[in-house]
Each structure stands twice: as C-alpha cells, then as structure tokens.
C-alpha positions as CSV (number, residue, x, y, z in Angstrom):
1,X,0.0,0.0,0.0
2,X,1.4,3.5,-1.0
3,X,1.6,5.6,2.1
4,X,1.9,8.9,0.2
5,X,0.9,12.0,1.4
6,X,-1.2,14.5,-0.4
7,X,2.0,16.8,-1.7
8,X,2.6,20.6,-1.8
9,X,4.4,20.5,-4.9
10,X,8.3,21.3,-4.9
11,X,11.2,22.4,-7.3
12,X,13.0,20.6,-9.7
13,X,15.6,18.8,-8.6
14,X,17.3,21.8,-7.3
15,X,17.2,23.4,-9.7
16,X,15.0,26.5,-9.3
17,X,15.6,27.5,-5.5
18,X,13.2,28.6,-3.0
19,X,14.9,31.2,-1.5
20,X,13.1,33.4,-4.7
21,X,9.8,32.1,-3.4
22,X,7.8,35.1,-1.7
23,X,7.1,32.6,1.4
24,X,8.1,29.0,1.9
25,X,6.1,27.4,4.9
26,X,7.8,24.0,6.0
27,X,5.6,21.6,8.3
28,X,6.1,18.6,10.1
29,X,3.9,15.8,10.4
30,X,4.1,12.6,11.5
31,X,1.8,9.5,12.5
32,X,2.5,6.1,15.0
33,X,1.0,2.2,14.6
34,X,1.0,-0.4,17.0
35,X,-0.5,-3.7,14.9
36,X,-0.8,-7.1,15.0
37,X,-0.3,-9.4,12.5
38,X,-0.9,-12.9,12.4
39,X,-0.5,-15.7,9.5
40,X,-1.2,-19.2,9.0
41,X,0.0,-21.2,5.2
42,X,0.3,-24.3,4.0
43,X,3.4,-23.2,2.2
44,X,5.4,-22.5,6.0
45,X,5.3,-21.9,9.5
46,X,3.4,-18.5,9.6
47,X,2.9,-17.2,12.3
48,X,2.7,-13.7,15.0
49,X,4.2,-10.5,15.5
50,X,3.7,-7.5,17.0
51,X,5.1,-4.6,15.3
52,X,5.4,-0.3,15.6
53,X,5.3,1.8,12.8
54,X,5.9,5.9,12.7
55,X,6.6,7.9,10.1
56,X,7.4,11.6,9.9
57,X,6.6,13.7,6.8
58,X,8.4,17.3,5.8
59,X,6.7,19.6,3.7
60,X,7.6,22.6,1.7
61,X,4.9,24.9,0.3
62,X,5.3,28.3,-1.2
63,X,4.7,30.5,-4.3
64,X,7.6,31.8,-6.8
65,X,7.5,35.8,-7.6
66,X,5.5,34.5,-11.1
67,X,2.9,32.9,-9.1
68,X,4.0,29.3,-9.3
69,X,3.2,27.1,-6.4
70,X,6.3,25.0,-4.9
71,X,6.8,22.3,-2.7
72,X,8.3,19.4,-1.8
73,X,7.3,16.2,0.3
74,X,9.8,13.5,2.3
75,X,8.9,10.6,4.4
76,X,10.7,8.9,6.9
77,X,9.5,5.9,8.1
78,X,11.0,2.9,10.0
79,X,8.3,0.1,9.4
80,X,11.2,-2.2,9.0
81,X,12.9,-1.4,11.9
82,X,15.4,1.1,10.3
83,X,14.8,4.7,9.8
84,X,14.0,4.9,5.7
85,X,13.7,7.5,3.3
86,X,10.2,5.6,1.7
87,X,8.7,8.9,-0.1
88,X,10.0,12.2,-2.1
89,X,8.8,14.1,-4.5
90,X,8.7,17.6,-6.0
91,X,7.0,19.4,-8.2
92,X,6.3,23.1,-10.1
93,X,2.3,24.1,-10.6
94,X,2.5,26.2,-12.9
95,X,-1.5,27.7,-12.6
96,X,-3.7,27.1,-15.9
97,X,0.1,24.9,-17.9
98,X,-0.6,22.2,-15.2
99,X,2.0,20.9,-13.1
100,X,5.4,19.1,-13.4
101,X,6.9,16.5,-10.7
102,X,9.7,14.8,-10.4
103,X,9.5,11.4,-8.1
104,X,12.6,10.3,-6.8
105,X,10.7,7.2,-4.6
106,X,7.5,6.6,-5.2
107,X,4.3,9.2,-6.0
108,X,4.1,8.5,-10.0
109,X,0.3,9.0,-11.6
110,X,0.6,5.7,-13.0
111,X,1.6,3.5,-9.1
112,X,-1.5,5.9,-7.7
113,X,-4.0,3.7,-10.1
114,X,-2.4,0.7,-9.2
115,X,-5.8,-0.6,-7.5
116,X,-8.2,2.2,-6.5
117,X,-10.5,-0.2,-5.4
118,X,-12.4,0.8,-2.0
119,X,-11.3,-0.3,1.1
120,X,-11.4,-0.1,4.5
121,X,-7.8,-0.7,4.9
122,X,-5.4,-2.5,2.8
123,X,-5.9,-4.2,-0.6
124,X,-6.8,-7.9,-0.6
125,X,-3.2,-8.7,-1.0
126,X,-2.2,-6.0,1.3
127,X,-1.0,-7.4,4.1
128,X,1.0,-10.0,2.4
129,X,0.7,-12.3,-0.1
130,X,1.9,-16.1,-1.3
131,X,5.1,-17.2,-1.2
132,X,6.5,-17.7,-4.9
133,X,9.5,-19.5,-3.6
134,X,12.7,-19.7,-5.9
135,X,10.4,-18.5,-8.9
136,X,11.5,-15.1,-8.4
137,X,9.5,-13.6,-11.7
138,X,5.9,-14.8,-10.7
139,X,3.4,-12.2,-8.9
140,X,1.9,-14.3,-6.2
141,X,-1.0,-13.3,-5.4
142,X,-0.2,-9.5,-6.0
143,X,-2.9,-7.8,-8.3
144,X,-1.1,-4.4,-7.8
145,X,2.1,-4.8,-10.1
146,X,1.0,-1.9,-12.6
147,X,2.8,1.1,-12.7
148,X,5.9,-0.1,-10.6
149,X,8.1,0.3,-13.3
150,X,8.3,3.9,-13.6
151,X,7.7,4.9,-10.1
152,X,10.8,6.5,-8.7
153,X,13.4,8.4,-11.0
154,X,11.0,9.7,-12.8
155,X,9.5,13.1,-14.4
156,X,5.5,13.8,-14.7
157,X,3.5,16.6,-16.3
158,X,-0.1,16.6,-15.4
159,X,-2.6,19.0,-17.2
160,X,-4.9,20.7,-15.6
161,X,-8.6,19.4,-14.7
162,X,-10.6,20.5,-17.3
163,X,-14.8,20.3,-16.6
164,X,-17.1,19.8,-19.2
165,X,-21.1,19.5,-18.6
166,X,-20.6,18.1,-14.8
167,X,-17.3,15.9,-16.1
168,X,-14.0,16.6,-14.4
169,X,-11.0,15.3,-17.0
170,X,-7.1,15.0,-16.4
171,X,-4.2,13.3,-17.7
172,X,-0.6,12.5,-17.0
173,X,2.8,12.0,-18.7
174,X,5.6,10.0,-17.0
175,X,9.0,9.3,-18.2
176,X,11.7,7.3,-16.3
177,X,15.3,7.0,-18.1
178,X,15.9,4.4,-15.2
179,X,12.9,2.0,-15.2
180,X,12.9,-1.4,-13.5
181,X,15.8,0.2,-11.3
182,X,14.5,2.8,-9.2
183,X,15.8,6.5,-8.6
184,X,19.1,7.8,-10.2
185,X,21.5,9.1,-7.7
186,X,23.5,12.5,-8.2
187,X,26.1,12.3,-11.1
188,X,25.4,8.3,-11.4
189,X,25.3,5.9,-14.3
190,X,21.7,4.9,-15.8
191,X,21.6,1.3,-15.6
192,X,17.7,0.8,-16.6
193,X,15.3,0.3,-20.0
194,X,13.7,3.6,-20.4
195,X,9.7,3.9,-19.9
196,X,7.0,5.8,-20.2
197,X,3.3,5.8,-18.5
198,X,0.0,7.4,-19.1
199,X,-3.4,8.1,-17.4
200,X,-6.2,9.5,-17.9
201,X,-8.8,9.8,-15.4
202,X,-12.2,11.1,-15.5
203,X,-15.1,12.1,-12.6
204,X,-18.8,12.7,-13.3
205,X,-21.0,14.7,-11.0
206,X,-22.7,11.8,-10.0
207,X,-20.6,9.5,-8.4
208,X,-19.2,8.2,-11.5
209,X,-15.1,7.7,-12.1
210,X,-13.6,6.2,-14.6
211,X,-9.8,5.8,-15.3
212,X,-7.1,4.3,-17.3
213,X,-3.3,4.0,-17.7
214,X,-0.4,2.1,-20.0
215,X,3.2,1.7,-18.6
216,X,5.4,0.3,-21.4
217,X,9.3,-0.6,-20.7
218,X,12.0,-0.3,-23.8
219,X,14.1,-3.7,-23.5
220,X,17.2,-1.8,-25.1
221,X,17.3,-4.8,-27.4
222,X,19.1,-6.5,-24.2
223,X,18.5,-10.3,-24.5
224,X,16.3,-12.5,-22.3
225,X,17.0,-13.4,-18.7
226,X,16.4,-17.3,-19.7
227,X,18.6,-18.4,-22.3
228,X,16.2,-18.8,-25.9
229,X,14.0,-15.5,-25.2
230,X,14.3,-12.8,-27.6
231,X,14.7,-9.2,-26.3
232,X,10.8,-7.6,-26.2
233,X,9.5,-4.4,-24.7
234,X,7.1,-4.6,-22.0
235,X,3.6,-3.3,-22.2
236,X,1.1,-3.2,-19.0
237,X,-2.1,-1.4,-19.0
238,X,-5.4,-0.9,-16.6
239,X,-8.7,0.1,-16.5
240,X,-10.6,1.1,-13.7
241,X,-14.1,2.0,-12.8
242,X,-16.0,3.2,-9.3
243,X,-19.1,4.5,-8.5
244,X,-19.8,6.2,-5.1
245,X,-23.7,6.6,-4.1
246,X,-24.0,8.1,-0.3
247,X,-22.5,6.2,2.3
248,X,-21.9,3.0,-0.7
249,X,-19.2,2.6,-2.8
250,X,-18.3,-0.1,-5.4
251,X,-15.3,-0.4,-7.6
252,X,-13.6,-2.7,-10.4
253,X,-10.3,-2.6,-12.2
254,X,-8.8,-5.2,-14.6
255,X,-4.8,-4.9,-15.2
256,X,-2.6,-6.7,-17.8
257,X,1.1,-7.0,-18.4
258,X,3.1,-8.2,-21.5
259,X,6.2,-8.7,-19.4
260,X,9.6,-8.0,-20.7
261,X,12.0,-10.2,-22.3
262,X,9.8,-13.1,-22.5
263,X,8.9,-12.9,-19.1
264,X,5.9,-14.3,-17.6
265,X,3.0,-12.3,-18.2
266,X,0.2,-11.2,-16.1
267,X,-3.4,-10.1,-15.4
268,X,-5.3,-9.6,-12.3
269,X,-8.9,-8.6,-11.7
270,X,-9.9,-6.5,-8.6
271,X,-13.6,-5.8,-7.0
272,X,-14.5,-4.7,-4.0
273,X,-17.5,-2.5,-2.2
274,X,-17.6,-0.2,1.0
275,X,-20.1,1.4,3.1
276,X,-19.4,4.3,5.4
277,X,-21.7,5.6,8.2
278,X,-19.6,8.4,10.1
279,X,-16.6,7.1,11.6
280,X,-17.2,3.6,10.9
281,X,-16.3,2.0,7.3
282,X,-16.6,-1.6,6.4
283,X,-15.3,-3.0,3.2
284,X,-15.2,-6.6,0.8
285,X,-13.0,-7.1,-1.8
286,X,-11.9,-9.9,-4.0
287,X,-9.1,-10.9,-7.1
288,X,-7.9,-12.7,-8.8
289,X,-4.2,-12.3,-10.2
290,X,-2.7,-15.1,-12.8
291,X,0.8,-15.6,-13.6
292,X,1.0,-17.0,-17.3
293,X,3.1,-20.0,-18.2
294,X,6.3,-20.3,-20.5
295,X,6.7,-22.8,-22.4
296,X,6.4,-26.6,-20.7
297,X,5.7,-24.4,-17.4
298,X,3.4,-24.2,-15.1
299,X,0.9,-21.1,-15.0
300,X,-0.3,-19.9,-11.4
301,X,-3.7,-18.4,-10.5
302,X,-4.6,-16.5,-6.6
303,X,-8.1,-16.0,-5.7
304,X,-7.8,-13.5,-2.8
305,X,-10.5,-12.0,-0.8
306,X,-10.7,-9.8,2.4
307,X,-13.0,-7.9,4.8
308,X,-11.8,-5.1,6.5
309,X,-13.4,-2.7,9.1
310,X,-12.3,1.0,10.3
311,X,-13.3,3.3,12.8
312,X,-12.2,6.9,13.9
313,X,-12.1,8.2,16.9
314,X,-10.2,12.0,16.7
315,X,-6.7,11.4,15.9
316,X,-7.0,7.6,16.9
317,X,-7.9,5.0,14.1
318,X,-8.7,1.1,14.5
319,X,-8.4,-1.1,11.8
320,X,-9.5,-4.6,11.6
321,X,-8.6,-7.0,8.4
322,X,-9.4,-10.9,7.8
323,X,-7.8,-12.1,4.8
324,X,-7.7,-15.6,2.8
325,X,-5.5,-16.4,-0.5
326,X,-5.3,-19.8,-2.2
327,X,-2.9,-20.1,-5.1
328,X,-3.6,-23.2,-8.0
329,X,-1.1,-24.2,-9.9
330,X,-1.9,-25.8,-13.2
331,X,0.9,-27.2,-15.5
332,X,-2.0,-27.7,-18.4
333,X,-5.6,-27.0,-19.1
334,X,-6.3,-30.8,-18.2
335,X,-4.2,-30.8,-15.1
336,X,-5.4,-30.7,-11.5
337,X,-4.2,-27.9,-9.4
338,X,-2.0,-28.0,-6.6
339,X,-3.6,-25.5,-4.2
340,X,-1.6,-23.9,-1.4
341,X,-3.8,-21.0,0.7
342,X,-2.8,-18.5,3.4
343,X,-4.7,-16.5,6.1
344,X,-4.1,-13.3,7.5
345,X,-5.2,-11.4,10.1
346,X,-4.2,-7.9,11.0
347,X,-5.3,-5.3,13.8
348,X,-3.7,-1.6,13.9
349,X,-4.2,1.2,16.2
350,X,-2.9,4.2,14.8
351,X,-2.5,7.9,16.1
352,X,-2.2,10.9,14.0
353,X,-0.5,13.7,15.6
C-alpha cells in the first residue's frame, strides 16, 4: 500500500531554489501504529508478530514571484525497523500549464492507479501475499504490479482538470530514463530500460469515475534473462471504474502485463465495495491475479479476498482486516491444481499527531 501524502508541490531537482519564493512554509507531520499481525500457510510456519510503525513527513509549500506554487514532500519511516527514506517528491504548478513532478521514490500518476478499489484498509493482497519460492519472476497473489516500473526516477506533467457538462477530466505524462531500477542518484550511471506511462482519469457529478493508464518498458534490445528468449519491450495497461452513491461505494479494475523479455506475463482482476456511516467504514474485496506459463511451465492463478473494518475516533484509528488467498497451480488446461492457501489477520491502532 502506498503511504503517500497528499504533496505541496516542490522544485525541480534543485534546480530552481526557493529562496526566490515570496514565502516557503515547512511543516512537520508525522503519524504512530501499534498492529498485529498474524498468518497461517500451507506453504510454512506462519505465524505472530507485533510490530510499531511511525513515520514523519516534511513539507515545503510556497509561491515563486510569477505565481507558481512549490513544494516538496519527504517521508521517513522505520516500518522495517530502520529509519528509511520511503517517499520524495517535488513538483512546479504552474497555474492554468498544469504541473510538473519529479519522483525520486514513489508518487508517480501511473503507481497511484495501481488498485483504486475501495477499502477499509489495505488491498486484498495487502497485508502479504503467497510465497512464490525460488520462482522469483511470478506475482503471487499481487494484483497491484502496474505502474511499478516507472515509479521513482521519474518526471511527470499533469494537465490541468478540465470540466465539461458536470465531467472533471485529467491526464498525465511520466518518463523514467531508469525503469525497473528505481531512482538515479547525483552524477550516477543509468543502468535501466527507459519507460514511459500514461493516465487519464475522469469524474462525473454523479458519483461516477472512470480511469485508465499504459506503462510500457524499452528492452534496449538486451537479451532474455532465460537463455532462448528474444529481447521484447514490456507493455502493462489498466482500466478502472468506481461508482460512489452516499455512504456506498463499489469499484472494479482489470490490469494486464506483457512482461519484458519473454517474461511471464500477467493479469489480475480487482472488486470490492464499502459502506461508510460516520466514523465507521466496512469494506469486501476480491481478485484474482494469474501468472501465465512459458513454455512446458506451469501457469499460477490466486483467488484472494478480504473484509476489513475501520473506525475513527479524533486522531485515533482502528483497523481490523481478515484475509484468505489460495494459489492453483496448473501445468495444463487438463491438469489438477495443486492448491496452497494463506490466512491473514491484521489489527492496527494508529495515532495521527
């Protein structure tokens, strides 16, 4: 689950500085966890933890003497147990010519659709999902893979929102000269494929969104990771759609990915529906992500599902989430599966502050 922050929008890469802003106002935020997390699989052990997350966020906000807005957003967090930069991005808004943002971790357009299905909490798959073992290039039971590729190291222009007859419309542009790698440091070498994503999202006056993105990856005509593959660029796309009617909403989303270099491809399909009354929201969601086979291979399919419940209280929030995943595997059409499954259940207090 992306734990970005709503940004104030920053300068680029250093290169315009704020000290010709007209005010810069830097804030300091932060939020604490406690949760517990237990697991059960036929694949291992499983088992409990207790855990504490906090994270502090920094924020920049001001206004150039031409009116621009500026900002910039970093997160710290230690969910592993070391501090971590896990969030940074900055970007120009540059009034009615839209805004451009650079993402050094995280915060692309194209990782923000990843699954904008409705929950309570996490995804289905949020909390963990099946062990793949040695077979490093399958997707377990992860229906979020879209838009990973291009999500730190990258540059994004989004237009402005445009309305037309109760219709709000937007679209982005993101370029990564690093994909599949991750940010670029200062003065260092690109080692990546280059790649480039696109969305386009669109909210109707009644409740209605509707959205859609493509990611696709240059191979660099490098050859295949498994001897007898042929060099091929990767394509991934996604279409989303939700509908919100009072305290009800429902959502559905469909992604697909023509994996690089001969890889295994993938698709997942994602529903889920939430109801909200105050400070209480309760949510269901299922998918369904398969991992296609190569050659005399087997293929992999995970049906996920997961209820999850939230409530509010001030700055305190308790969350609740039961989850279940069960994995076949299928080495033809006539084959039986060999099922493995996992259950998860999760319970967080969190506190604002």
């Amino acid at each position: 689950m992306n734990k970005l922050k709503t940004i104030g929008l920053s300068a680029l890469a250093g290169s315009m500085v704020l000290t010709s802003a007209n005010a810069v106002d830097y804030t300091i935020t932060g939020d604490a966890a406690a949760s517990y997390t237990g697991e059960s699989t036929t694949t291992s052990i499983g088992g409990e933890g207790v855990a504490l997350d906090t994270s502090i966020y920094l924020n920049a906000a001001g206004s150039l003497d031409n009116g621009w807005d500026v900002g910039y957003v970093l997160n710290l967090d230690n969910a592993t147990g070391a501090v971590a930069n896990t969030s940074a991005q900055g970007a120009v808004t540059m009034g009615s010519m839209g805004t451009v943002q650079i993402n050094q971790i995280g915060g692309s357009a194209v990782n923000a659709i990843d699954d904008v299905t409705p929950s309570a909490w996490e995804e289905v798959y949020g909390m963990g999902t099946l062990s793949t073992g040695t077979a490093t290039n399958l997707a377990g039971g992860d229906a979020g893979f879209f838009g990973s590729s291009v999500n730190s190291g990258s540059i994004q222009y989004t237009t402005p929102a445009v309305d037309m007859m109760g219709t709000t419309v937007s679209a982005s542009l993101v370029y990564d000269p690093n994909a599949n790698i991750g940010a670029t440091a200062h003065k260092s070498i690109n080692g990546g494929n280059k790649g480039m994503g696109y969305v386009v999202k669109m909210s109707h006056e009644s409740g209605l969104s509707l959205g859609a993105g493509m990611e696709e990856i240059d191979s660099d005509n490098l050859t295949g990771a498994t001897a007898g593959r042929e060099s091929k660029d990767e394509s991934s796309v996604t279409v989303y759609g939700k509908y919100a009617y009072g305290p009800v909403s429902v959502g559905y989303q469909e992604s697909y990915q023509d994996t690089l270099d001969g890889g295994r491809d993938l698709e997942a399909e994602m529903y889920s529906i939430a109801y909200t009354a105050g400070d209480v929201s309760v949510s269901y969601g299922e998918t369904e992500v398969t991992t296609k086979a190569i050659g005399a291979g087997s293929s992999q399919t995970t049906d996920g599902d997961a209820i999850a419940i939230s409530y509010t209280m001030g700055s305190m929030t308790i969350q609740f989430q039961r989850s279940e995943q069960t994995r076949g595997t299928k080495a033809n059409p006539t084959a039986v599966p060999t099922n493995v499954t996992m259950d998860e259940t999760g319970l967080k207090v969190g506190f604002a502050f």
